[in-house]
Structure formats: structure tokens, C-alpha cells
NUMARMAR-833076 format. One record per residue (C-alpha): x, y, z. Coordinates in steps of 0.02 Angstrom, whole numbers, plus 32768, in hexadecimal, padded with zeros to 4 digits. Layout:
<pts>
XYZ/...
</pts>
This chain:
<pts>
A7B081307B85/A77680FA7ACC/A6F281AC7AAB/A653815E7A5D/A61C817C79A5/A56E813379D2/A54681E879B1/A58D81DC78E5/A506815578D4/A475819B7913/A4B2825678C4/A49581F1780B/A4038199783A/A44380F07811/A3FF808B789B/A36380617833/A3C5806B7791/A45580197733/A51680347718/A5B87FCB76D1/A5F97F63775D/A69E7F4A77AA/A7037F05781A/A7787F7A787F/A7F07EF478D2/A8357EE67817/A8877F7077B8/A8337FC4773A/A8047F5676A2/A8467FB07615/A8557F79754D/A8DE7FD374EB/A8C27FF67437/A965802A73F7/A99180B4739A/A99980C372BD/AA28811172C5/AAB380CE732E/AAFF80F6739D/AA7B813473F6/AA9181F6741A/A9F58212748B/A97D819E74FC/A8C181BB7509/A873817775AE/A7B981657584/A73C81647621/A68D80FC761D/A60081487641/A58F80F376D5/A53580707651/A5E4804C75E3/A6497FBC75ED/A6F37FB57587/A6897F577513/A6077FE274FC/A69D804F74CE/A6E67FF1744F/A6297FDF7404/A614808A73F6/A6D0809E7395/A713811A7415/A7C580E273F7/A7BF80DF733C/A7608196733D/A80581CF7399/A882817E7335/A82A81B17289/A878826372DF/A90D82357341/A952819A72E8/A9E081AE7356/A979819973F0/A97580FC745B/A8B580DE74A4/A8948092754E/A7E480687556/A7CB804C7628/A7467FF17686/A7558083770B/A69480577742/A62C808B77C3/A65B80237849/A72580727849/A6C281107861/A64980CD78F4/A6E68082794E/A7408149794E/A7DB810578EE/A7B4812F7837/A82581C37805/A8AA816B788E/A89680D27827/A88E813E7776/A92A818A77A7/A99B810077F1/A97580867762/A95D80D376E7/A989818776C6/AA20816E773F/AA6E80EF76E0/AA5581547632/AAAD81EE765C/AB5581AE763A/AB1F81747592/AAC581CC753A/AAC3828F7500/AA2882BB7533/A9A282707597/A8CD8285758B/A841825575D5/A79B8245756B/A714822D75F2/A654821A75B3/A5C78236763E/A60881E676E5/A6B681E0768B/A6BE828E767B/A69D82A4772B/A71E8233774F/A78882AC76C7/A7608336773D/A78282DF77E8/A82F82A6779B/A86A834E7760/A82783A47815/A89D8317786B/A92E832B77FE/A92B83DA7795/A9A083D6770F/A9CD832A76F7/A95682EB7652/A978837075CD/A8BE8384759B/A80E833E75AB/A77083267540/A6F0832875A8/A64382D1754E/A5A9832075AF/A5FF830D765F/A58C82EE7705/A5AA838E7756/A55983727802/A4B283907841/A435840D7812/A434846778C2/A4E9849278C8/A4ED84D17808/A45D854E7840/A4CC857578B7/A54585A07850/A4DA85ED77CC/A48B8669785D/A531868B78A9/A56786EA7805/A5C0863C77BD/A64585F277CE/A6B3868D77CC/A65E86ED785A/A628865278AF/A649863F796A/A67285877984/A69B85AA7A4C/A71C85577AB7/A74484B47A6E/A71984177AD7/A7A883A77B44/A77383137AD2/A71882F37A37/A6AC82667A0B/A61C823A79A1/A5A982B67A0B/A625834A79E1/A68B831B7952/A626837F78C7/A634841F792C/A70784137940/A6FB83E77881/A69F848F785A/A72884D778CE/A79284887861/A77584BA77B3/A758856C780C/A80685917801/A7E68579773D/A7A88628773E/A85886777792/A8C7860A771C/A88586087675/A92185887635/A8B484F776A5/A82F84FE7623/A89A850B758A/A89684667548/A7F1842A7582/A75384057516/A69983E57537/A61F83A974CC/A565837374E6/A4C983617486/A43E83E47486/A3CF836B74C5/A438831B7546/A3DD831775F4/A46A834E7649/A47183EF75C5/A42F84897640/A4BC843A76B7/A558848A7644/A53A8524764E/A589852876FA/A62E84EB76AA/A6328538760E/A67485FD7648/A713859C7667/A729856F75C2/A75685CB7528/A6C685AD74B1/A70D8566742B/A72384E47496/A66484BC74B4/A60C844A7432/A5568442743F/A51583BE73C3/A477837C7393/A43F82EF73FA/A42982A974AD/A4988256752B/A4ED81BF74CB/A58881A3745D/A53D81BE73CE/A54D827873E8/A5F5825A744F/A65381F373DB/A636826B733B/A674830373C7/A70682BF73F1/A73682A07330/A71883627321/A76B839D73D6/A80E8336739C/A80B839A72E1/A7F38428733D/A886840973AF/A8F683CE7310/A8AF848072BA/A8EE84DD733F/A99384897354/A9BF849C7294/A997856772B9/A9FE855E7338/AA9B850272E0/AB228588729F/
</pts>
């Protein structure tokens, strides 16, 4: 039986409001900026949020704010809208077209997921831990405020009790087995090691990251001036990537 993600829709309140549209009986639409520098060393998978089309992305210069970093980096900007999520295939559909495919050619893999796409970021790397080398996550929905009290009152999510875990999940259940998820953060500090979050100090969804960010290191937590749009998320990802090329040329004997 197909579970239903009626749930996902009502949990972001979209049934009065708006998001990108797609159409799940086609694959993913995707639009591949190549990289500066070829051949192309790396791939970064970049993941709409709920009002972004691919157009919207390549507005807002996402692509060319990676490549001024990694000009060896190829740039899939996907159509992965709200609909892929609705119909419980998303991360199925991420992963067999797209991530899949890119394994075999490229060194390393990413996913930079804003809002709704970092959510999908998150669902991804619960399904399939290990296979994208790192994410950038741009003020990721983290789930409803309910279960983050939870969290918060069950001592976070290090001491949180997430209980037995359910026969299936579906859009009623899925944010809970995500938090059970990324619990496991906590016991193997490597998971976390190449991700990055970034959000503005005004962003609505702001008191929401504090549930996430224990599992981070915190150099890898940019809070910027702004709200919830790509102006502060485009300019963040410019400085997560020269953080990430710092670190690298540390690292290098």
C-alpha cells in the first residue's frame, strides 16, 4: 500500500498557500550548468525550496555562487517540487536519477538544499547515509513545533527518547523517524563532518535550529543577517564553500 503524505501538506500549511509545481509521472526536471574547470571533479545537487522553480534558482545565481568556489564543480539545478514529496517518492526519485547515476562519475557528490530542499537534504541522507559526501543545508524545515519541544524537554537530541520506531512511515510519522535519524549524529560524530547550515537571524523558521545545531560543530553554523530568502542563502553558501576550500588547503600535506 502507497503510505499517504497528505500529512507533509497539511504539516507546512500549504493548503491555503503556494509552492513550485510538478509533475511526478516525469523524472525530475533538472538544468546542468557545467563546471569552469573541466573536467568536472565534484557535482552539486541543489534542492528548491517549496516556492522555487529551476528558474527561481538560476535568478537568484545559486550555480554561479558555487562555481565562483568550486570551478571544478558541475551544478544540477532540480525541479524536485512539492508534489515528488506529496506522492512519498522524492529521495527514491533524488536517488535513482540523480545521485545514483553520479556516483560513478564524479569525486565527490553534494546536496545544497534551501528550506523544503534541505528537508529533502535531510530525508535523503536518513535513507541513504554515506552516499553524498556533504550537504549545505540553507535554513532547513525541521518539522513541527510540537515534536522539537519534544525534543527540547527530553534533554535534546542526545538524551532524547524517540521510542520504538513505527512498522511504516508516512507523511503522519516521517518527521519523527527523521529526528530518529539524525539522532545517531550524536554517537557518530564523522555523520556531521561535512555538513553546513546557514540561516538568517530573522528567518521565521530561526528558533527551529536550535534543535539541530548540537550535532554540528559550530564552525559550521552561519547565522547571517536577514530573513528566509536567497538573498541571505546565496551569499552563505559563497562563504560555507571558502570555508570548506580553507579547511581542505589546512588539511593538504
Amino acid at each position: 500500500m502507497r503510505p499517504s503524505w497528505s500529512g507533509l501538506l497539511l504539516m507546512l500549511g500549504l493548503l491555503a498557500g503556494c509552492y513550485a509545481k510538478g509533475d511526478p509521472s516525469k523524472p525530475i526536471p533538472t538544468v546542468l550548468v557545467p563546471a569552469q574547470q573541466q573536467p568536472a571533479q565534484r557535482l552539486v545537487v541543489v534542492l528548491p525550496g517549496r516556492g522555487d522553480d529551476i528558474a527561481a534558482l538560476q535568478r537568484f545565481g545559486i550555480a554561479a555562487a558555487i562555481q565562483s568556489q568550486w570551478p571544478d564543480a558541475d551544478v544540477v539545478l532540480s525541479g524536485l517540487a512539492m508534489d515528488y514529496y506529496l506522492q512519498g517518492g522524492a529521495t527514491r526519485r533524488l536517488h535513482d536519477e540523480i545521485v545514483a547515476p553520479a556516483r560513478s562519475r564524479y569525486r565527490e557528490v553534494w546536496l545544497l538544499g534551501a528550506s523544503l530542499g534541505g528537508l529533502g537534504a535531510l530525508m535523503y541522507d536518513n535513507q541513504w547515509p554515506g552516499t553524498v559526501d556533504g550537504m549545505v543545508l540553507l535554513a532547513p524545515y525541521l518539522g513541527e513545533k510540537p515534536l522539537l519541544q519534544q525534543i527540547s524537554q527530553g534533554g535534546g537530541i542526545t538524551h532524547w527518547d524517540p521510542g520504538p520506531a513505527p512498522a511504516q512511515v508516512d507523511g503522519h510519522n516521517f518527521q519523527h523517524e527523521l529526528w530518529r535519524g539524525l539522532k545517531t549524529w550524536s554517537r557518530d560524530p564523522s555523520r556531521s563532518r561535512n555538513v553546513w547550515l546557514a540561516y538568517g537571524d530573522k528567518d521565521y523558521l530561526r528558533d527551529t535550529m536550535p534543535a539541530l545545531t548540537p550535532l554540528l560543530p559550530t564552525s559550521q553554523v552561519l547565522v547571517r543577517r536577514g530573513s528566509h530568502s536567497w538573498s541571505v542563502w546565496t551569499p552563505a553558501s559563497v562563504a560555507i564553500l571558502a570555508a570548506i576550500n580553507a579547511r581542505h588547503a589546512h588539511l593538504a600535506p
